[in-house]
C-alpha positions in Angstrom: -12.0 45.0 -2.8 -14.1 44.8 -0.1 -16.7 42.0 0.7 -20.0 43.9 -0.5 -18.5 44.3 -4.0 -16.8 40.5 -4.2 -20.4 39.3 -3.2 -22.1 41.8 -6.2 -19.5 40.2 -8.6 -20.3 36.4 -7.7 -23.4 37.4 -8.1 -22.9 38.8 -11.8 -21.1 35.9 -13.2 -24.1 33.8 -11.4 -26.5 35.4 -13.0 -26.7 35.4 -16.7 -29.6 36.6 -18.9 -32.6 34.3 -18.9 -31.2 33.9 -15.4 -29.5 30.6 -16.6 -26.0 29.6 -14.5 -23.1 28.8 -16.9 -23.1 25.8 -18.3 -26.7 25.0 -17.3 -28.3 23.2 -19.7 -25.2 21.7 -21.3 -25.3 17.8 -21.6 -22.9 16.3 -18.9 -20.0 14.0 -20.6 -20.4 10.5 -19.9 -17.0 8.6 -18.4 -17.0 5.9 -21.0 -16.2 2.3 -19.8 -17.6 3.5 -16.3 -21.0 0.9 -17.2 -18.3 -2.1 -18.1 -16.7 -1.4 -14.9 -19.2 -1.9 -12.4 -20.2 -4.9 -13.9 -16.3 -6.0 -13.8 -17.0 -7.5 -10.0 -20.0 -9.2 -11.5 -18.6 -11.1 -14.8 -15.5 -12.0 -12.8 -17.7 -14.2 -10.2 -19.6 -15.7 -12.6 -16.3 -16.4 -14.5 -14.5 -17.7 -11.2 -17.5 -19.9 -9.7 -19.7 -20.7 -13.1 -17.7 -20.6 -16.7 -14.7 -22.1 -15.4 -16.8 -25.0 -13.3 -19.1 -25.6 -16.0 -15.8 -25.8 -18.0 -14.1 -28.1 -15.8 -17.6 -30.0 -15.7 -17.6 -31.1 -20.0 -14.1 -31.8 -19.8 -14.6 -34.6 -17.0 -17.8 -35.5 -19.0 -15.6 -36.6 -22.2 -12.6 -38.3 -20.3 -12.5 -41.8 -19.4 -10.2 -44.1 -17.0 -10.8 -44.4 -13.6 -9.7 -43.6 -10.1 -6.8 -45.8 -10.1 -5.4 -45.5 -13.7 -6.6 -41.9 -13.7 -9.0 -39.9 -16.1 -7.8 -39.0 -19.3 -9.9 -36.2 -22.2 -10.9 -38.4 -24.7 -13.7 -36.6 -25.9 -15.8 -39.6 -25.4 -19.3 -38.4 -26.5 -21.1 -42.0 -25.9 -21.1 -41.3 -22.4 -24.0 -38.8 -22.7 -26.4 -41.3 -25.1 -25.1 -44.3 -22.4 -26.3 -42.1 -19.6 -29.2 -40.8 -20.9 -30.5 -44.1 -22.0 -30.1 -45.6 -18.9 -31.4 -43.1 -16.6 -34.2 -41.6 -18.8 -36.7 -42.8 -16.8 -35.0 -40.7 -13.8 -34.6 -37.7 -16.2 -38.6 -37.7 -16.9 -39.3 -38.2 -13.4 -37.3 -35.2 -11.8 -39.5 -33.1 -14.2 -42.3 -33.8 -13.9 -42.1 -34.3 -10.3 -40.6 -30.6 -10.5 -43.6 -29.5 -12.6 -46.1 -31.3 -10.1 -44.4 -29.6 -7.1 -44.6 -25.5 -9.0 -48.0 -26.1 -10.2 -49.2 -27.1 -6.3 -46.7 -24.6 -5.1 -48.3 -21.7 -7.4 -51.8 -23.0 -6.2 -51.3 -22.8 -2.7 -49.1 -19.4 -2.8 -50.9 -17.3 -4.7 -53.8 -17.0 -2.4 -51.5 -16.3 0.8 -49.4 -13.8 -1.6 -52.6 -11.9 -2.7 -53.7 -12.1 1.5 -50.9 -10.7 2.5 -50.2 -8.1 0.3 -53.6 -7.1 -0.3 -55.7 -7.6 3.2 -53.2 -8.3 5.9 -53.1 -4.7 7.1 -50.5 -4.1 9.9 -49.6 -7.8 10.2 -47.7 -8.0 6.4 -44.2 -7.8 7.9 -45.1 -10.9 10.4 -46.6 -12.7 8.2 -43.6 -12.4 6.0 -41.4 -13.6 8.7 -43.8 -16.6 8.9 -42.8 -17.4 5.4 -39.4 -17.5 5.1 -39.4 -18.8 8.8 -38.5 -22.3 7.6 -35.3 -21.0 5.8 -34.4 -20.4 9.7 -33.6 -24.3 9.6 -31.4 -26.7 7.6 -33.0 -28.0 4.5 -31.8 -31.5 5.7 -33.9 -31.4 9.0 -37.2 -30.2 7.2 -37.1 -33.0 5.1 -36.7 -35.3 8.3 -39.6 -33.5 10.0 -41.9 -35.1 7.3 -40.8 -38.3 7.7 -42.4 -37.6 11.2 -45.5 -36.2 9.5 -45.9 -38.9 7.3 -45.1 -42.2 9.4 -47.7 -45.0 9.7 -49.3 -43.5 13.5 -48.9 -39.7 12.4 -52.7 -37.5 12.1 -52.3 -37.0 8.5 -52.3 -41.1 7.6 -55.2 -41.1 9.9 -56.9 -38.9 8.0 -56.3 -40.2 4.8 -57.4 -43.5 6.2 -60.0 -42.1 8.1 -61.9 -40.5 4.8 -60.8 -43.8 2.9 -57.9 -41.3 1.0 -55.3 -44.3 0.8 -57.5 -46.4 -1.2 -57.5 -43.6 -3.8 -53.9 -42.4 -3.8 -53.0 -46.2 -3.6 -55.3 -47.1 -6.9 -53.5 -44.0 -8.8 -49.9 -45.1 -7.7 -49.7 -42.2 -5.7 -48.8 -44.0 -2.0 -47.0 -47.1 -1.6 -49.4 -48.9 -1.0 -51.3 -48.5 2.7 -48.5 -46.1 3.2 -48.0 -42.3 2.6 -44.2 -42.6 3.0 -41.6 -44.0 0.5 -44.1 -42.5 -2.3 -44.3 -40.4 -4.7 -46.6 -38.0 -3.1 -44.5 -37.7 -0.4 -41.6 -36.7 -2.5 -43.5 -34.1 -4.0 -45.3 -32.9 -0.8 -41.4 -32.2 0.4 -40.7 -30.6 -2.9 -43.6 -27.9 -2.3 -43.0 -27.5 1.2 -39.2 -26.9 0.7 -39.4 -24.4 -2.2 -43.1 -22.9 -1.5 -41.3 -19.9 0.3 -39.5 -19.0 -3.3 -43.0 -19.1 -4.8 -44.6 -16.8 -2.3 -42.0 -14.1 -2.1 -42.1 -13.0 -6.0 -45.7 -13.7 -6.0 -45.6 -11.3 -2.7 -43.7 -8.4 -4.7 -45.5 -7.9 -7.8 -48.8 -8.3 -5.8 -47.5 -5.6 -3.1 -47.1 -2.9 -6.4 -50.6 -3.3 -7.5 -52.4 -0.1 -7.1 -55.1 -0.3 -5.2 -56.9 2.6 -7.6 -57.3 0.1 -10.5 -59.3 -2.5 -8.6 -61.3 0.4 -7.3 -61.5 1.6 -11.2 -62.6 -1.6 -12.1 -65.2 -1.7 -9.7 -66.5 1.3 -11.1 -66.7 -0.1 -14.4 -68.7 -2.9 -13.4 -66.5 -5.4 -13.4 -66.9 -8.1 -10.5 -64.5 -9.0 -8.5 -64.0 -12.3 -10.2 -63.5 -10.4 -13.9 -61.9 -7.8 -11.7 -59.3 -10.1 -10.6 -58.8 -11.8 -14.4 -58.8 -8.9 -16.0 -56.4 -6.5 -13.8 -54.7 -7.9 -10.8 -53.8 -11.4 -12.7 -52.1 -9.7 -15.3 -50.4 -7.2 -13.1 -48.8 -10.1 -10.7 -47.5 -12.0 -14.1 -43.8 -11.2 -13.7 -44.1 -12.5 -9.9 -45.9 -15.7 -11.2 -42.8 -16.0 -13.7 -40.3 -15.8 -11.5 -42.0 -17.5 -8.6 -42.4 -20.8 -11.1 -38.5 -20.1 -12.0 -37.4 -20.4 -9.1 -39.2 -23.5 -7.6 -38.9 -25.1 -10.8 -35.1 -25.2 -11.4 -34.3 -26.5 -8.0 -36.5 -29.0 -7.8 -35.9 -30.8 -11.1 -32.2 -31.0 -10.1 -33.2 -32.0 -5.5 -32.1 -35.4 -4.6 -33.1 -35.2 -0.7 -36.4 -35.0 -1.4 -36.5 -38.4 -2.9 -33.9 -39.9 -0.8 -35.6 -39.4 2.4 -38.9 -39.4 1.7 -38.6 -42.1 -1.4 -38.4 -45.7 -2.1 -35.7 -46.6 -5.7 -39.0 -46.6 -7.8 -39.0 -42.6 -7.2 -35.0 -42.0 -7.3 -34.8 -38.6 -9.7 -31.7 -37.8 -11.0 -30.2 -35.7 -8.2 -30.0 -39.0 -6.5 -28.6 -40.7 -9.7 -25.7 -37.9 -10.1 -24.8 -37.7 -6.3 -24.6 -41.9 -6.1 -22.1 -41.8 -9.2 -20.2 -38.7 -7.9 -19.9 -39.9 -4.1 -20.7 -43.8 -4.4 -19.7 -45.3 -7.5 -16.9 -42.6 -8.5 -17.9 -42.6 -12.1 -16.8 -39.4 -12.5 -17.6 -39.1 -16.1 -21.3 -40.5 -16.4 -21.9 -38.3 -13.4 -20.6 -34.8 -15.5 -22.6 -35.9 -18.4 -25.6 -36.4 -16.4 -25.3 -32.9 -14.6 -24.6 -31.2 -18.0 -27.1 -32.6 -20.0 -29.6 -31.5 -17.0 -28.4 -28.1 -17.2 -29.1 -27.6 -20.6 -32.3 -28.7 -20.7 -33.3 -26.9 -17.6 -31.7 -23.9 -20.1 -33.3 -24.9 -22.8 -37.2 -25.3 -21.1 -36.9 -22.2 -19.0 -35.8 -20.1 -22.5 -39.3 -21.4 -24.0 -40.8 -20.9 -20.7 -40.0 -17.2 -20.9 -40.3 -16.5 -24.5 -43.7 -18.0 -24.4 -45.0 -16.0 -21.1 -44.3 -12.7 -23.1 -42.3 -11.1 -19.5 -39.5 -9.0 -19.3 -39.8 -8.0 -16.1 -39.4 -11.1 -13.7 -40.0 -9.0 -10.6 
């Protein structure tokens, strides 16, 4: 057969009526099990490094003994009502330092999200590397630099006793008294310096989405900017306010360095409480309880927190 009539006969099996190739059209079979494999990788890290710890963690939470008699599973439940009813105050405290620290994180990020993904023009990807610079350092030395910023001769207790500031913060029980460190507005000004970056960056994605033709729309319509804003882009950059709050909120209920450094024992949060009875005091048990029962109220308020926003999509 020569090449001319192998090449017409190609073509005639090719080319069916309707011109439609064989087996166009037919729905392609699905490899079942291929979905549970890829996320085998997955399931098995989170069962190596966070069922079997958290595991391990409740066991040591109900034993009791010691370091030199050893630690025994007695499923000792008292330790998590004598914990918590000692260090409640510590418990409150991490939260709603937490909660202070997101809501002036989300205040101050927002704006420098919406600048730089709505007005910043060619300068967007340095000012992105300004944001996450800090990450470029230990989280240990930042919280030193502020002990720097905050000492007694630093500009910003100047200022604050320049415009009469300490008088204020010291009525509210802000500062200790003529003194901005070992207080807790210096814990919290760590808190949102330290986790402002996680705030930004999913604020920074949803805003970078926003299509610029619905603000223009809106304009159209009438709408000022302010109702323009309220009514499209705020909406639109929920899932990055979401996860933004997520994820400054989880760490910082459960940061001890924070109040170490920058604290005085009236500010401890439980962080410090856990590490001390982990690393100090070697009470293994009250420590486990004390992490587990902070884990699942972290689970518990960020379940609410996500029902109640009405999100799926958290980026």
């Amino acid at each position: 057969m020569t090449s001319g009539a192998q090449s017409s006969g190609v073509q005639a099996v090719l080319e069916q009526p309707g011109g439609a190739r064989p087996g166009a059209g037919r729905p392609r079979r699905r490899v079942a099990g291929v979905p549970y494999f890829l996320l085998l990788p997955g399931l098995l890290w989170l069962a190596v490094f966070f069922v079997v710890p958290m595991i391990f963690l409740l066991s040591q939470s109900l034993q009791t003994g010691s370091l030199e008699t050893g630690y025994r599973l007695t499923f000792r439940f008292a330790t998590y009502t004598d914990a918590l009813s000692d260090f409640y105050r510590q418990f409150f405290r991490s939260f709603l330092y937490a909660f202070l620290a997101t809501v002036l994180a989300l205040l101050i990020g927002y704006p420098l999200a919406y600048a730089i993904a709505l007005k910043s023009g060619r300068w967007k990807a340095l000012l992105l590397v300004i944001v996450v610079a800090p990450f470029f350092t230990s989280f240990l030395l930042r919280t030193l630099a502020w002990q720097t910023i905050l000492n007694s001769d630093g500009l910003v207790m100047k200022f604050f006793r320049g415009t009469h500031l300490i008088e204020l913060t010291s009525a509210l029980g802000w500062t200790n008294g003529s003194q901005l460190l070992s207080s807790p507005l210096a814990v919290v000004t760590g808190l949102t310096y330290n986790f402002l970056p996680f705030m930004i960056l999913p604020l920074f994605a949803s805003l970078d989405r926003l299509d610029p033709r619905l603000l223009e729309a809106a304009g159209d319509l009438y709408a000022t900017p302010f109702t323009a804003f309220r009514r499209v882009t705020l909406p639109m950059s929920m899932p990055g306010v979401v996860a933004g709050t997520l994820l400054t909120f989880i760490p910082a209920a459960g940061d001890y360095i924070n109040s170490r450094l920058l604290g005085n024992p009236n500010t401890a949060m439980i962080g410090q409480v856990i590490e001390g009875y982990f690393l100090r005091i070697n009470d293994y048990p009250t420590a486990a309880a004390l992490s587990f029962a902070l884990m699942l109220t972290i689970l518990v308020l960020v379940s609410v927190y996500i029902r109640k926003s009405g999100t799926e999509e958290l980026v």
